[in-house]
C-alpha atoms as an extended CHARMM CRD file, in Angstrom:
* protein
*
       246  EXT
         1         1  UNK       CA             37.5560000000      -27.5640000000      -12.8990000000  PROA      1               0.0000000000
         2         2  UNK       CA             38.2610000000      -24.1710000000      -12.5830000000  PROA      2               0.0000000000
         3         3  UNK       CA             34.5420000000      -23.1680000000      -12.5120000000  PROA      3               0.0000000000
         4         4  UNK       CA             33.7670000000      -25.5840000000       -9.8950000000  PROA      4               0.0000000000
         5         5  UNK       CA             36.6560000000      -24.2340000000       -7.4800000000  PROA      5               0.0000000000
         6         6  UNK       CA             35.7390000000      -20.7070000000       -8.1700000000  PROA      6               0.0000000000
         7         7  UNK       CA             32.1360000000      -21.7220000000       -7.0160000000  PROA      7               0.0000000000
         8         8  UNK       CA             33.4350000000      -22.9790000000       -4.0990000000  PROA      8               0.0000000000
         9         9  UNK       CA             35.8110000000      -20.6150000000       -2.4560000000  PROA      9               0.0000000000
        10        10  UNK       CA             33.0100000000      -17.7990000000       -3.4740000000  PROA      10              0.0000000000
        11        11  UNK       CA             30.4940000000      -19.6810000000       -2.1590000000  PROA      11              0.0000000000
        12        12  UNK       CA             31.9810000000      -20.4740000000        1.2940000000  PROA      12              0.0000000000
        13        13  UNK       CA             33.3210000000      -16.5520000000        1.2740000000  PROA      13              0.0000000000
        14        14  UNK       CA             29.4250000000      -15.7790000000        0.8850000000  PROA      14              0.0000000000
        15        15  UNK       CA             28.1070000000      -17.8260000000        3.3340000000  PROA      15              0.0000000000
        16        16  UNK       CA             30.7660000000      -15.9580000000        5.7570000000  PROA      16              0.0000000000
        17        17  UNK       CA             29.6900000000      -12.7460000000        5.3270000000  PROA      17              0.0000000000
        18        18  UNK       CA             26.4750000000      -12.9170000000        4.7860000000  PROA      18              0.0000000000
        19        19  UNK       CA             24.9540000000      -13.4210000000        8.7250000000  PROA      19              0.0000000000
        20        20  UNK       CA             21.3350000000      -13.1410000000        9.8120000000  PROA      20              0.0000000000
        21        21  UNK       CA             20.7070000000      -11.3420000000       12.8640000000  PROA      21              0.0000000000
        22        22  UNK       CA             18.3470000000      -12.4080000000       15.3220000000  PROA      22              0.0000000000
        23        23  UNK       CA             16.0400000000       -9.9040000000       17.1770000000  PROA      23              0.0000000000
        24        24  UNK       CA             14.6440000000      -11.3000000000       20.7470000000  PROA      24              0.0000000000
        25        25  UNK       CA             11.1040000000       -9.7020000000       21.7060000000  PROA      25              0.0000000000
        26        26  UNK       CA              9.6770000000      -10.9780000000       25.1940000000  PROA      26              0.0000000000
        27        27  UNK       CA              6.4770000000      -11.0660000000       26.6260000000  PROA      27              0.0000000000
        28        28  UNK       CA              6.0380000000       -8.9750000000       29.9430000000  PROA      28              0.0000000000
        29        29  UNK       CA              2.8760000000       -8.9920000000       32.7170000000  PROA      29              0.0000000000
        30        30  UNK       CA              4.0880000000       -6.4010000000       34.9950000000  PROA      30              0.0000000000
        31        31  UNK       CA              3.3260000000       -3.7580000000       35.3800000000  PROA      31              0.0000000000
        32        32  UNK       CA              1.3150000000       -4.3690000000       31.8940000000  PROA      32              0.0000000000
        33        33  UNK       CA              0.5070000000       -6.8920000000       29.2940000000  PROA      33              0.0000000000
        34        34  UNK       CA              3.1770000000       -6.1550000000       26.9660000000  PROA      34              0.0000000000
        35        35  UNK       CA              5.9650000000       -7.3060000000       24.3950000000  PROA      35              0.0000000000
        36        36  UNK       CA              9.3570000000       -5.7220000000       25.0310000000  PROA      36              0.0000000000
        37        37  UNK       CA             10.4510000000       -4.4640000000       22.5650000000  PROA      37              0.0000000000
        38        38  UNK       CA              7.1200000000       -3.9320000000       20.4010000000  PROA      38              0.0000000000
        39        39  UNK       CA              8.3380000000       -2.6230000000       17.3000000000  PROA      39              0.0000000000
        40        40  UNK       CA             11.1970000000       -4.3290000000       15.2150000000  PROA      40              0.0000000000
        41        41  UNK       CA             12.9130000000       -3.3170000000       12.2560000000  PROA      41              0.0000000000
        42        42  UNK       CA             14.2920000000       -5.7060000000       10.4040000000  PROA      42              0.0000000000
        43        43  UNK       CA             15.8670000000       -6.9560000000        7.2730000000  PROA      43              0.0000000000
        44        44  UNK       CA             14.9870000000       -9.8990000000        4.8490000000  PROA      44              0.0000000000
        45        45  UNK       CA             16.9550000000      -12.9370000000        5.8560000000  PROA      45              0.0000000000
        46        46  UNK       CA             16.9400000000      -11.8610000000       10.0840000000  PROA      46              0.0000000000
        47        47  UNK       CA             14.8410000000      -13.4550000000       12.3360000000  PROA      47              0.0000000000
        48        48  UNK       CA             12.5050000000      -12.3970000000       15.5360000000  PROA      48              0.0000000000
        49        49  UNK       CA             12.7440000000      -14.8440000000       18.5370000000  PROA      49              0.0000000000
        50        50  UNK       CA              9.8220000000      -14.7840000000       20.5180000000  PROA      50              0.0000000000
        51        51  UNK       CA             10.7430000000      -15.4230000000       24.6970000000  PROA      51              0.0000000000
        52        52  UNK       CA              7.9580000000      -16.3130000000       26.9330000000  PROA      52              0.0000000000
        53        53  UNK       CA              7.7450000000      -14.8970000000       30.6350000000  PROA      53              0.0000000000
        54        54  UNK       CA              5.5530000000      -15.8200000000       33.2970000000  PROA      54              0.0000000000
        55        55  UNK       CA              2.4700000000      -16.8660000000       33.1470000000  PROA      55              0.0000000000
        56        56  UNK       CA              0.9060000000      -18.1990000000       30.1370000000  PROA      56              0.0000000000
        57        57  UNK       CA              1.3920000000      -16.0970000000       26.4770000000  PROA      57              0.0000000000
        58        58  UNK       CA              1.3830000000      -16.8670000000       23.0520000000  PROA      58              0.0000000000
        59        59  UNK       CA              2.1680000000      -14.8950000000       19.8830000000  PROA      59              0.0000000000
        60        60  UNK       CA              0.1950000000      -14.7490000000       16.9900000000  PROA      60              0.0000000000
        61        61  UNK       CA              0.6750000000      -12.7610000000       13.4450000000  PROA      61              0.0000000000
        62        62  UNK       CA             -2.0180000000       -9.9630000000       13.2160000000  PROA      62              0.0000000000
        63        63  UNK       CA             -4.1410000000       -8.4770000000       10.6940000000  PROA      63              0.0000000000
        64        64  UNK       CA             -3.8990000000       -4.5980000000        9.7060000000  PROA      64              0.0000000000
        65        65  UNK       CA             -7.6700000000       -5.0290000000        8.8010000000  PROA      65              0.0000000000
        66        66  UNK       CA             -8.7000000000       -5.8350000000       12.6450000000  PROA      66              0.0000000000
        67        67  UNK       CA             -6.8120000000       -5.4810000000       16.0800000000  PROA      67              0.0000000000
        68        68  UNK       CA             -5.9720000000       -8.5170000000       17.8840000000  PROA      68              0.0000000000
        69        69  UNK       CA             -6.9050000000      -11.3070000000       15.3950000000  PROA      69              0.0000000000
        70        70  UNK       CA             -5.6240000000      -13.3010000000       12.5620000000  PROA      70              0.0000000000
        71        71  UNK       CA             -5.3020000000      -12.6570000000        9.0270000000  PROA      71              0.0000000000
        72        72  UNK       CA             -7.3250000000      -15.1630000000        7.1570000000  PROA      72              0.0000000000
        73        73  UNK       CA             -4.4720000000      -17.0690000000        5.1740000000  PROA      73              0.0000000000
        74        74  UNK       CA             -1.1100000000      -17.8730000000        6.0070000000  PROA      74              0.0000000000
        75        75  UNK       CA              0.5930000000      -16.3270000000        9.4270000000  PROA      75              0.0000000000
        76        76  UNK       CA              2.3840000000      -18.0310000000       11.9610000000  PROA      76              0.0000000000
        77        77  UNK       CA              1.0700000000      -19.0470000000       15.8320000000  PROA      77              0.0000000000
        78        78  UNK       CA              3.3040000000      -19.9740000000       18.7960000000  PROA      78              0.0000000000
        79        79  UNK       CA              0.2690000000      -21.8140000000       20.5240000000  PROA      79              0.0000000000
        80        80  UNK       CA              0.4340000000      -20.9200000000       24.4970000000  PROA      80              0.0000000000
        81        81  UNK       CA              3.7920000000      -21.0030000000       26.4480000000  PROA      81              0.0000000000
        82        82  UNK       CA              2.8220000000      -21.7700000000       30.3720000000  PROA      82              0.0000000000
        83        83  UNK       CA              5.7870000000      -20.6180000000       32.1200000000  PROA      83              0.0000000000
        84        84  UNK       CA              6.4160000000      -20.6690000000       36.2760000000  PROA      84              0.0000000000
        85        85  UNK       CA              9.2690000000      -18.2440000000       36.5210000000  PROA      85              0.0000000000
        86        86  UNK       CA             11.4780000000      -16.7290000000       34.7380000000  PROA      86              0.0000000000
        87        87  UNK       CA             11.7040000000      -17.5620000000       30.8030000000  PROA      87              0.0000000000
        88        88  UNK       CA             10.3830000000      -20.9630000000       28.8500000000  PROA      88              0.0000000000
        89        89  UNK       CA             12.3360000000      -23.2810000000       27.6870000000  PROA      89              0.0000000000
        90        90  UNK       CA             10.8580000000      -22.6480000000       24.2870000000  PROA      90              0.0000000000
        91        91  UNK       CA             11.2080000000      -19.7390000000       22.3920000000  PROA      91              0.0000000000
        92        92  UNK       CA              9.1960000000      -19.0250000000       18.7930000000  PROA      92              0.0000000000
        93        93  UNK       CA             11.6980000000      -18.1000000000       15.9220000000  PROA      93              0.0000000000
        94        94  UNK       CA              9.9780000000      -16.6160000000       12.7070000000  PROA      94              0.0000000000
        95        95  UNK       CA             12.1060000000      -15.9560000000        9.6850000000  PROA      95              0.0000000000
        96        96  UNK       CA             11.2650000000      -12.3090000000        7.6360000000  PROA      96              0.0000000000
        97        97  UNK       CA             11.5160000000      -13.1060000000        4.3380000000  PROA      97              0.0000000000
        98        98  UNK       CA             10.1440000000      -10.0740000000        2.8910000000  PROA      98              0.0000000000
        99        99  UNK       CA              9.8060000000       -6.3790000000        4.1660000000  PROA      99              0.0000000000
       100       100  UNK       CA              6.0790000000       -6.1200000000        4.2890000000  PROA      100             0.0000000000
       101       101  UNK       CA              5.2060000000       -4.9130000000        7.8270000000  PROA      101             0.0000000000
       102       102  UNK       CA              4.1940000000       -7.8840000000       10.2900000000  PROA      102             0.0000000000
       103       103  UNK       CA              1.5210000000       -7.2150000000       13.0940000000  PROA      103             0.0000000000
       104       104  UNK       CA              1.8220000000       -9.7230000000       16.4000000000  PROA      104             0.0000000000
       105       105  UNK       CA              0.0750000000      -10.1830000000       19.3320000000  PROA      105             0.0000000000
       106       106  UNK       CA             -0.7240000000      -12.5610000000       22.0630000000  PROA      106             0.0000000000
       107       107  UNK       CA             -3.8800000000      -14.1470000000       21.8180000000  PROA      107             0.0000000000
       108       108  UNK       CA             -4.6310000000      -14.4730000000       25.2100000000  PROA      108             0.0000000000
       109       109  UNK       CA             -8.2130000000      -13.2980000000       26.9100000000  PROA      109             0.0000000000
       110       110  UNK       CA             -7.7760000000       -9.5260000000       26.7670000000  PROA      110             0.0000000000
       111       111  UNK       CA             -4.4100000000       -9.1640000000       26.6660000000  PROA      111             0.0000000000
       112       112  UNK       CA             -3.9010000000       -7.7100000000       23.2790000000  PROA      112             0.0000000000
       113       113  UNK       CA             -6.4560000000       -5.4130000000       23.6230000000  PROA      113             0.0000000000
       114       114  UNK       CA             -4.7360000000       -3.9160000000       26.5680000000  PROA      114             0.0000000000
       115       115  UNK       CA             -1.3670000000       -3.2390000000       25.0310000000  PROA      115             0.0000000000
       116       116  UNK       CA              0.0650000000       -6.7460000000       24.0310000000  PROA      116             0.0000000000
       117       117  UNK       CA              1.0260000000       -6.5770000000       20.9740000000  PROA      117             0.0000000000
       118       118  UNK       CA              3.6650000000       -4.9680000000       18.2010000000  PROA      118             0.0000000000
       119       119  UNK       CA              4.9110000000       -5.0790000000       14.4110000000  PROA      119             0.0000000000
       120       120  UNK       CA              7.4990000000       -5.8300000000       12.3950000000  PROA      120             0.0000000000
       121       121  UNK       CA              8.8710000000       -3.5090000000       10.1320000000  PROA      121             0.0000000000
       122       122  UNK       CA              6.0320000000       -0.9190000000       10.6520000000  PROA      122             0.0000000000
       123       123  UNK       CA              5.4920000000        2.0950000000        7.7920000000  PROA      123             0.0000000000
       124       124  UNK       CA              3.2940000000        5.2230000000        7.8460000000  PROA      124             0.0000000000
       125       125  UNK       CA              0.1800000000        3.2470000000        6.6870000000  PROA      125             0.0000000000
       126       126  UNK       CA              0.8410000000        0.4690000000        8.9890000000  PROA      126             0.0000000000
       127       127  UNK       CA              2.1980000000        1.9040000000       11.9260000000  PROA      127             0.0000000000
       128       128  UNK       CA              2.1860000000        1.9900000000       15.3500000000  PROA      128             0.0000000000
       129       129  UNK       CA             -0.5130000000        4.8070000000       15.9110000000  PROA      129             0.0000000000
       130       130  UNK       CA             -2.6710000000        2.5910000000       12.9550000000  PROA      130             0.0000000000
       131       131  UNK       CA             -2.9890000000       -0.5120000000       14.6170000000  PROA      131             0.0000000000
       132       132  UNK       CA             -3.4960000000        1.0210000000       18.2420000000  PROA      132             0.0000000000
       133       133  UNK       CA             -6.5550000000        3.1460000000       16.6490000000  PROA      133             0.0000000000
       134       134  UNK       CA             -7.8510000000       -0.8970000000       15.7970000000  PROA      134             0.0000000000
       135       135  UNK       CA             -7.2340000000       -1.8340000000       19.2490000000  PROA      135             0.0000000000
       136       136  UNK       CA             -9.1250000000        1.3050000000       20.5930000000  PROA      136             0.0000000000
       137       137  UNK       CA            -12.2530000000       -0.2470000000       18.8760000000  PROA      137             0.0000000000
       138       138  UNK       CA            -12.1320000000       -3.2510000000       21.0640000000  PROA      138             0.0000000000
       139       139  UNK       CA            -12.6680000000       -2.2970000000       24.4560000000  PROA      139             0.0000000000
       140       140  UNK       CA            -12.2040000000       -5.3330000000       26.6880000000  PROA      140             0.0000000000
       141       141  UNK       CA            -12.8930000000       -7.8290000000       24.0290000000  PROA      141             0.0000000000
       142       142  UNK       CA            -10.6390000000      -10.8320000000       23.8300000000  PROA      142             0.0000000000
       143       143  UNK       CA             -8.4040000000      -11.5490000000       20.9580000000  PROA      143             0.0000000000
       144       144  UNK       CA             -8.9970000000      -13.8460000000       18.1490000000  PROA      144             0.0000000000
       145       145  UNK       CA             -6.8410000000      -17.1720000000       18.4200000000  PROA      145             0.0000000000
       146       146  UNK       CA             -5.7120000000      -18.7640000000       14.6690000000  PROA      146             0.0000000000
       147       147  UNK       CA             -8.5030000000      -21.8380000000       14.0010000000  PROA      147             0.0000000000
       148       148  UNK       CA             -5.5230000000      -23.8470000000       12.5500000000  PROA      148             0.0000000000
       149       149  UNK       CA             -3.4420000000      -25.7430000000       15.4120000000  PROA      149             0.0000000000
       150       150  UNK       CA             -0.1760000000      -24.6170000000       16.7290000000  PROA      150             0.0000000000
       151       151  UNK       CA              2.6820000000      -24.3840000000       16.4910000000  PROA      151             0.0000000000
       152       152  UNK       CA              2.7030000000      -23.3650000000       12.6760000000  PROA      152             0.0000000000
       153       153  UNK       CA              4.7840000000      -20.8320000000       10.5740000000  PROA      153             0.0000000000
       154       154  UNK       CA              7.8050000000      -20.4480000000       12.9760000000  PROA      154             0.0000000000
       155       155  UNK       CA              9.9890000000      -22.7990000000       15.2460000000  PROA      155             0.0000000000
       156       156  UNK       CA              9.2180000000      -23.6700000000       18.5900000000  PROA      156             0.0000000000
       157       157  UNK       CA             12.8200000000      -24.3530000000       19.5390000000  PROA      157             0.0000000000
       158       158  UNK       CA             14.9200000000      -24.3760000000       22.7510000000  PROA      158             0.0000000000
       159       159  UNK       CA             15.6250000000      -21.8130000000       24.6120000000  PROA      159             0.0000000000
       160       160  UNK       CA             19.4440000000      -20.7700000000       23.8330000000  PROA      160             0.0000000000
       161       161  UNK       CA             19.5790000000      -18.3170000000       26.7830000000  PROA      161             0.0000000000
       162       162  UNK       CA             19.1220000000      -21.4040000000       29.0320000000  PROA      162             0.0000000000
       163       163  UNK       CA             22.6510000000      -23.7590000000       30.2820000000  PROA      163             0.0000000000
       164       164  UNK       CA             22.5220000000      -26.8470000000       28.3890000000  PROA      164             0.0000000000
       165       165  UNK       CA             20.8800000000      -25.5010000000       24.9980000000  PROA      165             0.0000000000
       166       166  UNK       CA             23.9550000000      -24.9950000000       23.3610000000  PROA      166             0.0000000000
       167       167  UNK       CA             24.1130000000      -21.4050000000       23.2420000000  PROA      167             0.0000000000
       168       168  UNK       CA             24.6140000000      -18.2790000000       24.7590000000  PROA      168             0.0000000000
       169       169  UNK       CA             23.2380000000      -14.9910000000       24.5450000000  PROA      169             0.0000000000
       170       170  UNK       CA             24.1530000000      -11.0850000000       26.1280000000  PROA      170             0.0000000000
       171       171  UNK       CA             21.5500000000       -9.8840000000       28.2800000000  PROA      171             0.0000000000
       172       172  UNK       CA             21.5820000000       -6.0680000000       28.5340000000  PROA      172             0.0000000000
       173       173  UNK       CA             19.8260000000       -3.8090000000       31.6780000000  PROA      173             0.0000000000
       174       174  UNK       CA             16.4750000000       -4.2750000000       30.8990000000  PROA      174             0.0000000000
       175       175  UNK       CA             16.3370000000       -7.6150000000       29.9070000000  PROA      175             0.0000000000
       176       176  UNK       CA             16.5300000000       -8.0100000000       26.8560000000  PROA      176             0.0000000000
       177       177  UNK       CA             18.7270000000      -10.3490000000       25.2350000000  PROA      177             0.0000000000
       178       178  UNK       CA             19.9100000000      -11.8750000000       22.0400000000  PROA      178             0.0000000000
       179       179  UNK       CA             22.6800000000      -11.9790000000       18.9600000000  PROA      179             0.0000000000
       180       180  UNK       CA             20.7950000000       -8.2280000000       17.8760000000  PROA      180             0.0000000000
       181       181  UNK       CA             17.8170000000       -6.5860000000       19.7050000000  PROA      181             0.0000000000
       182       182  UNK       CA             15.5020000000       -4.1240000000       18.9150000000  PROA      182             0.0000000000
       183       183  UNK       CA             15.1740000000       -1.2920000000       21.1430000000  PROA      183             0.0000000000
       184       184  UNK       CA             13.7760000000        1.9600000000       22.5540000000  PROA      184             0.0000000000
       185       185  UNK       CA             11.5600000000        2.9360000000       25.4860000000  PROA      185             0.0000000000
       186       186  UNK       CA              7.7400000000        2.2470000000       25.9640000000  PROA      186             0.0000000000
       187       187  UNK       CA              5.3030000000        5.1750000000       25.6770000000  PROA      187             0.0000000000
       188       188  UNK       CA              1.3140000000        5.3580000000       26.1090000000  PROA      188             0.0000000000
       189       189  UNK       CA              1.3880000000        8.0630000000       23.4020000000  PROA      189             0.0000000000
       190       190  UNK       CA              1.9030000000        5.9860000000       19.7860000000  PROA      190             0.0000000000
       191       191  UNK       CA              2.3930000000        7.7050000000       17.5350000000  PROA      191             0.0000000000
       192       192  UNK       CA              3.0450000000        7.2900000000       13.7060000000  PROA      192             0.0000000000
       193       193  UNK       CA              6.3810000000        5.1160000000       13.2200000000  PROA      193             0.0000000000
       194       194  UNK       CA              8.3180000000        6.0920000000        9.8820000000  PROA      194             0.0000000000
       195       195  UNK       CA             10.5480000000        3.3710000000        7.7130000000  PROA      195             0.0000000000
       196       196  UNK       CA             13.6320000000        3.3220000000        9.4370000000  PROA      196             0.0000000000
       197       197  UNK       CA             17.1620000000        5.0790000000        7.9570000000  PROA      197             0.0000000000
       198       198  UNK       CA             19.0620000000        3.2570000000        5.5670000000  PROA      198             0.0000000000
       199       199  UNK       CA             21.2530000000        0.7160000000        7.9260000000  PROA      199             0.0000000000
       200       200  UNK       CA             18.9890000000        1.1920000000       10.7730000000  PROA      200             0.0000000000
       201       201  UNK       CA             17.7220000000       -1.8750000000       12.3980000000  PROA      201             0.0000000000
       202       202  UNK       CA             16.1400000000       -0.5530000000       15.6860000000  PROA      202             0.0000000000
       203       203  UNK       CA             13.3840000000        1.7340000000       16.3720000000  PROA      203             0.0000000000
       204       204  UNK       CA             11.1150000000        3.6380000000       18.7750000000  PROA      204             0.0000000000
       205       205  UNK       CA              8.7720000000        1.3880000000       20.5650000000  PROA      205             0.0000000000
       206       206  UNK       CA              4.9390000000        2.1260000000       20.7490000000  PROA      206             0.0000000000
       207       207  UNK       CA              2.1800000000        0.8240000000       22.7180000000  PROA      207             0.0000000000
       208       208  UNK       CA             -1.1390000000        1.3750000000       23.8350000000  PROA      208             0.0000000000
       209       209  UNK       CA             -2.5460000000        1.6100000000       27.1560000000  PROA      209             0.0000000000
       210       210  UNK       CA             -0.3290000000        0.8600000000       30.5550000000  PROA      210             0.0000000000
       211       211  UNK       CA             -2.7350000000       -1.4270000000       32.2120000000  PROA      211             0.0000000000
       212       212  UNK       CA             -2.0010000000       -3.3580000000       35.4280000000  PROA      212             0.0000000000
       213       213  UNK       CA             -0.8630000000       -7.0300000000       34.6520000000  PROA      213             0.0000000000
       214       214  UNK       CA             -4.0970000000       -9.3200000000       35.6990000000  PROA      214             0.0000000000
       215       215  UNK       CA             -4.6130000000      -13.2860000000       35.9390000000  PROA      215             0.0000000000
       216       216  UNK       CA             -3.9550000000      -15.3250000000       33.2480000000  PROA      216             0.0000000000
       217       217  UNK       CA             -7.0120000000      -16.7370000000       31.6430000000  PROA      217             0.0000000000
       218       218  UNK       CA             -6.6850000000      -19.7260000000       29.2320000000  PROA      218             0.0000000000
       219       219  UNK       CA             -4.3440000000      -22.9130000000       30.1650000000  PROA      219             0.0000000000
       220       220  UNK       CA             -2.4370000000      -24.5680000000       27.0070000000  PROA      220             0.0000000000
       221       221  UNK       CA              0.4650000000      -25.3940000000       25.9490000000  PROA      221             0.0000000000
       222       222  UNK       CA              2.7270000000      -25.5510000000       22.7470000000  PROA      222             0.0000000000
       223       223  UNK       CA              4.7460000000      -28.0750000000       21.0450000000  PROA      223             0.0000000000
       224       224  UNK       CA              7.8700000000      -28.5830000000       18.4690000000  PROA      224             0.0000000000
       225       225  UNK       CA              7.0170000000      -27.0440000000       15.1250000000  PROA      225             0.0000000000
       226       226  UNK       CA              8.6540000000      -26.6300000000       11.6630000000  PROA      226             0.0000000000
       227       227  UNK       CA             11.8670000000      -25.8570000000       10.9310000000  PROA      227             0.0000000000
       228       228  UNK       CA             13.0980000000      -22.4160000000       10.3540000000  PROA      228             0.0000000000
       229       229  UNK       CA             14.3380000000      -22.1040000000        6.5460000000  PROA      229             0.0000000000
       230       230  UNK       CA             17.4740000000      -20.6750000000        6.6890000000  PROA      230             0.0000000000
       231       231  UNK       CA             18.0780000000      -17.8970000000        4.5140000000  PROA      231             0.0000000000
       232       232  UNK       CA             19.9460000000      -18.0400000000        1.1710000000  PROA      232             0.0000000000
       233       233  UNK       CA             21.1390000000      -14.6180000000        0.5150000000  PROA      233             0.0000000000
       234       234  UNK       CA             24.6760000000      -14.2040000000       -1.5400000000  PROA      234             0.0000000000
       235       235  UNK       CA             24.2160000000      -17.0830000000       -3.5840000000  PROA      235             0.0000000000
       236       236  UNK       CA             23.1500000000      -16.0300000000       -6.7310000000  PROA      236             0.0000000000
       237       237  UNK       CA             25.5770000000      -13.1740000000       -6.5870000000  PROA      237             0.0000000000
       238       238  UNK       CA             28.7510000000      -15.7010000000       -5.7470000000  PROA      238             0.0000000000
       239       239  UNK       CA             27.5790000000      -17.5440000000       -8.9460000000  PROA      239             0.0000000000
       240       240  UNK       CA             27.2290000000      -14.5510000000      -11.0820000000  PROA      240             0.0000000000
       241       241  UNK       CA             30.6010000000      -13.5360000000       -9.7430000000  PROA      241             0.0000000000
       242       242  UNK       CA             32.2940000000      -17.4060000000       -9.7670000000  PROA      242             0.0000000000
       243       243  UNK       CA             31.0000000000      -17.0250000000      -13.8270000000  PROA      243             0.0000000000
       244       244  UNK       CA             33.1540000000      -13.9420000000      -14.5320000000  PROA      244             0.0000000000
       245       245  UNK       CA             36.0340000000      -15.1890000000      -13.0720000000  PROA      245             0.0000000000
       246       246  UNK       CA             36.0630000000      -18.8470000000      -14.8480000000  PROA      246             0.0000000000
């Protein structure tokens, strides 16, 4: 009996303290094809909230091996997010599990190749001045969209920074918004992006070319995906520490 209570106050002390912070990235189209912020640092257990701007994006998970296309296993896709004004009622909420870095990009005509995309947790091999030297190789060509249908590997949920989705988030002066967001100001100079400080979950942002925002080329449209897992961190050490105390 004593065991089982001990579980249970530690566990619900856990599951207080232990919170997973969400980082909100947005698409842009003016004055360039961009994500804002594109670089995210992160910790396991946090999430990255994609929000979709006018007119029609998408985010896809990249490959370090080539620029603006998918790796061939695994990933995650958004599918494309037509919005009028403003932001979509959907947003795309991925889950980082690990600290391996994450490459994303919208798979839209040319838009990654012009600037439009970013990573997660970048590191001196896998950095920001790395994956624009991929996108250099392109030119003009149009990205590579995932063969397998979306929505898959994140959430295609509601937007929460809309009234009458249940939640509300701060929106600071450029923008950006959510419970934690990445930040730091666009440059056309990447350059090399080191692992961030111990406790440091923002970071300098790095892009590639400012190009003027152009049509939009591909209709579509996305629908409700899987749920996000939610993470389980604190468990294991509640138990351990439930086991000392019985």
């Amino acid at each position: 009996m004593k065991l089982s209570t001990s579980l249970a106050v530690l566990g619900i002390t856990a599951a207080t303290k232990v919170s997973a912070e969400v980082f909100v990235v947005k698409t842009l189209s003016k004055p360039s094809f961009q994500f804002s912020p594109n670089i995210v640092f992160a910790e396991v257990g946090d999430y990255v909230e994609f929000h979709f701007g006018p007119k029609n994006h998408s985010v896809a998970q990249g490959s370090f091996s080539k620029a603006c296309a998918p790796p061939h296993s695994g990933g995650f896709f958004s599918g494309y997010i037509p919005v009028e004004e403003g932001e979509g009622d959907k947003v795309f909420k991925i889950l980082i599990e690990n600290k391996d870095p994450i490459a994303f990009y919208c798979t839209q005509g040319t838009h990654c190749a012009t600037g439009m995309y970013g990573i997660v947790n970048p590191t001196k091999e896998a950095s920001g001045q790395a994956y624009f030297a991929l996108v250099s190789e392109l030119g003009q060509q149009k990205a590579v969209e995932p063969a397998r249908a979306a929505p898959f590997g994140g959430a295609l949920i509601d937007n929460p920074n809309l009234a009458g989705n249940g939640s509300s988030t701060k929106t600071d002066a450029d923008g950006a918004s959510g419970t934690a967001t990445a930040t730091g100001g666009f440059t056309t100079n990447p350059s090399v992006v080191d692992p961030p400080p111990t406790g440091t979950s923002t970071g300098p942002v790095v892009t590639g070319a400012d190009v003027a925002a152009g049509s939009e080329e591909t209709d579509g449209s996305g629908s409700a995906g899987a749920l996000v897992r939610a993470p389980t961190v604190g468990f294991a050490a509640a138990l351990g520490l439930a086991l000392l105390l019985a």
